[in-house]
C-alpha positions in Angstrom: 4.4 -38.9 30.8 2.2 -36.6 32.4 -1.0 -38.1 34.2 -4.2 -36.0 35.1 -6.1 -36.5 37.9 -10.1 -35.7 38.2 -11.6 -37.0 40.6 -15.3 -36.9 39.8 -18.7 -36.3 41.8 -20.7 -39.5 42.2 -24.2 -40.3 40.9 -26.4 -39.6 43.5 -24.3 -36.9 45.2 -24.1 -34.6 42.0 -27.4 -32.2 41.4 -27.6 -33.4 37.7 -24.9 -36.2 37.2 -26.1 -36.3 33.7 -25.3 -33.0 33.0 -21.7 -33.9 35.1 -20.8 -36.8 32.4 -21.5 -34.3 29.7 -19.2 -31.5 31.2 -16.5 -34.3 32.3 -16.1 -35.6 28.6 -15.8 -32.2 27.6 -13.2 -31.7 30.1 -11.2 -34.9 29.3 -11.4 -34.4 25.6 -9.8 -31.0 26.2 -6.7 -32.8 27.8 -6.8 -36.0 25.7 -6.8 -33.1 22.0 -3.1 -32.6 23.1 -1.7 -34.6 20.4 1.2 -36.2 22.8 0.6 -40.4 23.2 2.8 -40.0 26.6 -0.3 -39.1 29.0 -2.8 -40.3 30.4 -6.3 -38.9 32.3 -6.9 -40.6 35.0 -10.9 -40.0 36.2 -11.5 -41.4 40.0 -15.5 -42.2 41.0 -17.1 -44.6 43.4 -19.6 -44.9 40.0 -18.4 -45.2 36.2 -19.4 -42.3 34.1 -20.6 -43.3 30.9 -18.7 -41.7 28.6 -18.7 -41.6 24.8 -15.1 -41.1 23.6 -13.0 -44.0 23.1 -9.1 -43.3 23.8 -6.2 -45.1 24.9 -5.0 -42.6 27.2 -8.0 -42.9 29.4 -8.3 -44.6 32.3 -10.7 -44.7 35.3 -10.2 -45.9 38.8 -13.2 -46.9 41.0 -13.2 -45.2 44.4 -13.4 -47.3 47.9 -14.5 -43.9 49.4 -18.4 -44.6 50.5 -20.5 -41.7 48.7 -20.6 -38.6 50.8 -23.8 -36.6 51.6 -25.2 -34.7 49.1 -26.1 -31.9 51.0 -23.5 -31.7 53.3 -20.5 -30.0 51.5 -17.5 -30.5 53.6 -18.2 -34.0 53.3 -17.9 -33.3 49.6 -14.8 -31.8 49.9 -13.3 -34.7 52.1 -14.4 -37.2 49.8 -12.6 -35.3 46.7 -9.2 -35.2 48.7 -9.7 -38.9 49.7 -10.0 -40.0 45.9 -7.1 -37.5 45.2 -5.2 -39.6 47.1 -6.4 -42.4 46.0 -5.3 -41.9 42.4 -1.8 -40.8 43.4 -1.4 -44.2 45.0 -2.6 -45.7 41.6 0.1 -44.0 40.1 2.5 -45.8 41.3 2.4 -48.2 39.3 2.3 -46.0 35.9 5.1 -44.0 37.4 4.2 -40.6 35.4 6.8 -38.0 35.2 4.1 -35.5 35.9 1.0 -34.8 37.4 -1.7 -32.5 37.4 -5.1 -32.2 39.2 -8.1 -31.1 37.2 -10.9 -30.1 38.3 -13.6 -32.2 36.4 -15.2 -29.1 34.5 -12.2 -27.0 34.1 -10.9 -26.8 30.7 -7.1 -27.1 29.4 -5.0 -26.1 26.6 -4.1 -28.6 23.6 -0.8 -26.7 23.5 0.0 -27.5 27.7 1.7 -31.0 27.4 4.1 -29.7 24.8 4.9 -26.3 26.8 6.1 -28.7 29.4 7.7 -31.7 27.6 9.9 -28.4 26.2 11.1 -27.4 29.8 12.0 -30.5 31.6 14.6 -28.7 33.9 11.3 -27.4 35.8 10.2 -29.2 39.1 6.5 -27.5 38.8 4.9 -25.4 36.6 2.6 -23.0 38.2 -0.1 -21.0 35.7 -0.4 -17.4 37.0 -2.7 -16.4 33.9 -5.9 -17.8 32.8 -9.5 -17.9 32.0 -12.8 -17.9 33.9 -15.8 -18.9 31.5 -19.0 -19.0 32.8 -20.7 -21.8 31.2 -22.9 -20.7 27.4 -21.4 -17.5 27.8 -19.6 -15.8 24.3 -16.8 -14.3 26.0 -14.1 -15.1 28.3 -12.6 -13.3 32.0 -8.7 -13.1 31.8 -7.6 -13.6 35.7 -4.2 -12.7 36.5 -4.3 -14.5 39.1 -5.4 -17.9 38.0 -3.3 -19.7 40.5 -5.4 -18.1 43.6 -8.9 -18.6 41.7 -8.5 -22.2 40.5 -6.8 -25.6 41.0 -6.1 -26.7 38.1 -3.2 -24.8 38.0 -0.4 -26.6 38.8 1.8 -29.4 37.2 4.3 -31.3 39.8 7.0 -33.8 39.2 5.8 -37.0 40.7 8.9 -37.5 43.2 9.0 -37.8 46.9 10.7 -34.3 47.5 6.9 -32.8 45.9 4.7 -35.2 47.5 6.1 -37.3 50.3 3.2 -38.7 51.4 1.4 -39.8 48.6 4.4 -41.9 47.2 6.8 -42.6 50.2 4.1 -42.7 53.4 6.7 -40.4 54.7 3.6 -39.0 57.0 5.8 -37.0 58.7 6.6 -34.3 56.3 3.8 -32.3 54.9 3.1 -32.6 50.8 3.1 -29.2 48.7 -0.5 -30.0 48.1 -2.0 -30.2 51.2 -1.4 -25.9 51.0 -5.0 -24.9 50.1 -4.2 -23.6 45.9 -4.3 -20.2 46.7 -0.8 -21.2 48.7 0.5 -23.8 46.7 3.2 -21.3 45.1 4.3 -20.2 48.0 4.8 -23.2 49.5 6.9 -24.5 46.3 8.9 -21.1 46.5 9.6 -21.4 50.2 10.6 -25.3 49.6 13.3 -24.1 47.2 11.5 -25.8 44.0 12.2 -24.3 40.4 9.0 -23.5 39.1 7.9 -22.2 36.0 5.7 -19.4 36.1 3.4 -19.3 33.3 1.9 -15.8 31.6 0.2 -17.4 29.4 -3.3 -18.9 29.4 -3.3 -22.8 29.6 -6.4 -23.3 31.5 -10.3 -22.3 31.7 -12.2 -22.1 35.1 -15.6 -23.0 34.4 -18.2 -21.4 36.4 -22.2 -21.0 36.2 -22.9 -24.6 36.4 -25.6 -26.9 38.3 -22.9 -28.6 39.7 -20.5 -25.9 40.9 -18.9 -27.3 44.0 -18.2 -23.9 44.8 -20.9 -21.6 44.1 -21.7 -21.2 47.6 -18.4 -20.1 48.1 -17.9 -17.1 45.4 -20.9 -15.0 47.4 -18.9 -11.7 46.3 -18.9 -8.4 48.8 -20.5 -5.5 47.2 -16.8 -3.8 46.8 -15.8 -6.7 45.0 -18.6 -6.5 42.5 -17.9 -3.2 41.5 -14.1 -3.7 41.2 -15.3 -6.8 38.9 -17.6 -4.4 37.2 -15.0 -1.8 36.6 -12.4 -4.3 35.6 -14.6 -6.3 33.0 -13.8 -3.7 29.9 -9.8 -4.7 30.0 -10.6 -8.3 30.9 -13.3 -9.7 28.6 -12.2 -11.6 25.7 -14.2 -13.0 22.9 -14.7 -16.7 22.8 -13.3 -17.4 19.2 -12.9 -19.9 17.0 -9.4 -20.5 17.5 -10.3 -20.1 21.7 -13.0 -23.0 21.2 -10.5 -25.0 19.4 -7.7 -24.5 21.9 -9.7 -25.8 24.8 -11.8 -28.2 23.2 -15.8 -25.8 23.4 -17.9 -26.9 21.1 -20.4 -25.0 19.7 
């Protein structure tokens, strides 16, 4: 079984936490159309979003976190790790084979739980390609990158050789994870883990958003905006049909 992990912005800290339930359900209903029974989305909150879809294979898990600041974003940050944890200490108990972290407005393949039920001799799965979407836009950004843009790009074996900490308390040996995602493969390279390293797109980072956690971040320098500028020609695609479909746009 695979199990995804969101952990999602409370009602009060959130700009427009209506507009978050709306872009969360779209996000779980993108996991939750791969057609697989063995998974499960896991959505972590000190508040319960009220959500529309009715499915098995969703679960949520109340935070003990107390609500951060809004306007003080570390402590936004802290709290998202904190409920990360949280949830992989839940998962003990459903004892998932697998375990990705979505962001809770990031977008996923319906095709990404069979990709991987088809490799199990893989400890990780790392996707190096992907797309950026900024939100009511008609096209699509292919980053070759996706792994050093985005975290939801990963998919770990839930074992204590990936994530000591989480499932053993072995405090004393630092998790995979903790590596900020622009180093996560690195760190699973230099830890001598078989990943698979995956050219094709399975995820979409949404961007453009009134609750971007990290707009305040992507401030771009002026070289940067032209190399993007340059670049956009070879990297736009169309949002199709079939695109929508695949990860679950309506619209």
């Amino acid at each position: 079984m695979i199990l995804f992990i969101i952990p999602f912005i409370a009602e009060g800290v959130a700009a427009d936490w209506t507009r978050a339930v709306v872009v969360l359900e779209r996000t779980l209903r993108s996991i939750l159309a791969n057609p697989e029974k063995d998974l499960r989305a896991m959505v972590i909150c000190q508040d319960r979003p009220p959500l529309s879809l009715k499915d098995d294979r969703y679960l949520f898990l109340e935070s003990k976190n107390p609500k951060p600041n809004k306007q003080d974003i570390r402590a936004k940050h802290q709290d998202k790790g904190i409920k990360t944890a949280e949830a992989f200490e839940a998962a003990r108990t459903i004892a998932p084979e697998y375990v990705m972290i979505v962001d809770a407005d990031d977008l996923i393949s319906n095709s990404l739980v069979s990709y991987v039920y088809q490799r199990p001799e893989y400890d990780a799965f790392c996707l190096k390609k992907g797309y950026e979407w900024r939100e009511g836009s008609s096209s699509l950004i292919v980053r070759r990158n996706f792994n050093q843009v985005c975290g939801s790009a990963f998919i770990w074996r839930y074992n204590e050789r990936l994530f000591p900490a989480w499932i053993s308390k072995n405090y004393s040996v630092k998790r995979v994870a903790d590596q900020g995602h622009n180093l996560v493969e690195d760190a699973m390279d230099a830890g001598g883990f078989k990943v698979d390293k995956i050219y094709q797109p399975k995820a979409i980072y949404v961007t453009g958003h009134i609750n971007h956690m990290y707009m305040p971040y992507h401030h771009q320098t002026l070289k940067r905006q032209l190399k993007e500028l340059l670049l956009y020609p070879l990297r736009n695609r169309s949002l199709t049909k079939a695109l929508k479909n695949e990860f679950g746009i309506m619209g």
